[in-house]
N, C-alpha and C positions, 0 to 999 in steps of 0.2 A: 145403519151406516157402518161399512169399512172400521176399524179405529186405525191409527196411521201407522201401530206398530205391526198391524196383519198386514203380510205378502202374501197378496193371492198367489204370484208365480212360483215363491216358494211351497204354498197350499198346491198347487196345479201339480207339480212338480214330485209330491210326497203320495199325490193319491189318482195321479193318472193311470198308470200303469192297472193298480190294482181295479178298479171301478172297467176299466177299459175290460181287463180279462173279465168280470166278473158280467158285463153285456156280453161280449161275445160269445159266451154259454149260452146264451138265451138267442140270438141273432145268428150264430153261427158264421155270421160273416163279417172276416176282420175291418174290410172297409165300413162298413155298417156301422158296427160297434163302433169305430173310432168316431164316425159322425154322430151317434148319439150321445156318446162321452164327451164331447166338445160341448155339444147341445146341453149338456143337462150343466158341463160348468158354467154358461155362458146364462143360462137360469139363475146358477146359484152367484155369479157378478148382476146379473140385473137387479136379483131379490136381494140383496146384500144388507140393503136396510133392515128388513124383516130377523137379521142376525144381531143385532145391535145386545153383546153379554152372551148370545148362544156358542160363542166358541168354546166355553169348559164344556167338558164331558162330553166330548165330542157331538154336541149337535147341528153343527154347521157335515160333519161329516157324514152322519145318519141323514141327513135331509138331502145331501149329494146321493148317497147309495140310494136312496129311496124312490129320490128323483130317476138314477140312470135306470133302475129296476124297472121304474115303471112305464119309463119312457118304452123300453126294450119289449116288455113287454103289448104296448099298444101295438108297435110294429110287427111284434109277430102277428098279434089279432089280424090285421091289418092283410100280412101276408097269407093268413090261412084262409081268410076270406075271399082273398085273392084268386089263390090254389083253387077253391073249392068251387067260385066261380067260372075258373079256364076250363075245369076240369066238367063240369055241366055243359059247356058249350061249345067244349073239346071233344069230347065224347070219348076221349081214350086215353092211355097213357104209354108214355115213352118205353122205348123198345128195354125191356132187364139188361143191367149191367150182369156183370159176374154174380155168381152167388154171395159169394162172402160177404163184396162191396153193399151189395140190393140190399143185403137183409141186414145192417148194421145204418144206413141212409134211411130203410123202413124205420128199423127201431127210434133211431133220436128223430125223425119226425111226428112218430109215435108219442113220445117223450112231449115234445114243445106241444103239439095239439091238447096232449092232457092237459099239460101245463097252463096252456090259452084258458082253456074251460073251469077251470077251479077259479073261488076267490080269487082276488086278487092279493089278498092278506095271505094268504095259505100259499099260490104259488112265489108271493117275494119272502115268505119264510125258508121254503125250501130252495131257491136261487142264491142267495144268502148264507142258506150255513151248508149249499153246496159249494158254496166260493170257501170255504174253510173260514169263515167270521166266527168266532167265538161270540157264546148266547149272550154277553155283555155287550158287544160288538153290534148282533141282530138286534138286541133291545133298542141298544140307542136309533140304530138305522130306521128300525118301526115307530119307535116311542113308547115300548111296552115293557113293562115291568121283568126287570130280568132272571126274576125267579117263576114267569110264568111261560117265557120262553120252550121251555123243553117239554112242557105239555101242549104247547101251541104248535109245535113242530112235527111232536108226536100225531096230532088229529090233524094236519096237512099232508103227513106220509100217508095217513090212514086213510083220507080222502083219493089224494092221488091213485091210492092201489085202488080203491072200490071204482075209482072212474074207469082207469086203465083196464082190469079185470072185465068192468060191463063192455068197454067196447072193443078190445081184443082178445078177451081171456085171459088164463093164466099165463105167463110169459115161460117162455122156453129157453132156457140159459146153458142146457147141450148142444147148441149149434157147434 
């Protein structure tokens, strides 16, 4: 339960913004992102009981991150599945923009499909402390020990690259 001295509005207020940017890296789309940021607070007022002493040490906050993380992430599942279905029954795909645009649109969807496919512990490691969250920060969001943090992050870089490598190869960063 609430205690009467927490203000969700002032909570809503202190960690919208951030949680909001840190979906829309995943979602790429700001309306998007804004409705699972709503969505994942509107989780953490219904579950509010379940918080009853988790406000120290920030776990009412780690369980919002964790929440919008993962929320974001279904949705991508969700859209790639999507894509991957049009794209079977489409039989083609849309005319190339410019060069520049096409191959920077390849890349970050490149990017979120890797993403999609890994753990899901490994890709909300690496969404996380690419939002700039400090490993104390990730810890609490995960629930993991925050000295084990930087070697958890380490074998989700290292995953990521082995996935991305098997299904594009080495990435080309001369463009």
């Amino acid at each position: 339960m609430l205690d009467d001295a927490f203000d969700f509005e002032t909570f809503f207020r202190m960690h919208y913004e951030r949680v909001a940017r840190a979906v829309v890296r995943v979602v790429r789309d700001p309306a998007r992102a804004e409705e699972i940021t709503v969505e994942a607070f509107w989780k953490f007022w219904r579950n509010s009981k379940s918080f009853a002493g988790a406000f120290e040490g920030g776990g009412a906050v780690g369980w919002l991150y964790r929440t919008a993380v993962r929320m974001a992430l279904d949705d991508l599942r969700r859209e790639s599945r999507r894509i991957r279905h049009e794209s079977q029954v489409g039989g083609g795909q849309a005319a190339p923009t410019p060069e520049e645009a096409h191959q920077a649109t390849e890349e970050r969807d490149r990017i979120r499909l890797v993403l999609a496919s890994l753990d899901a512990r490994q890709a909300e490691l690496l969404l996380l402390r690419s939002n700039e969250l400090s490993y104390a920060e990730v810890a609490a969001a995960l629930e993991l020990n925050p000295s084990s943090v930087g070697t958890l992050i380490s074998r989700a870089q290292q995953a990521f690259r082995k996935e991305y490598v098997g299904r594009y190869g080495e990435p080309n960063y001369e463009r």
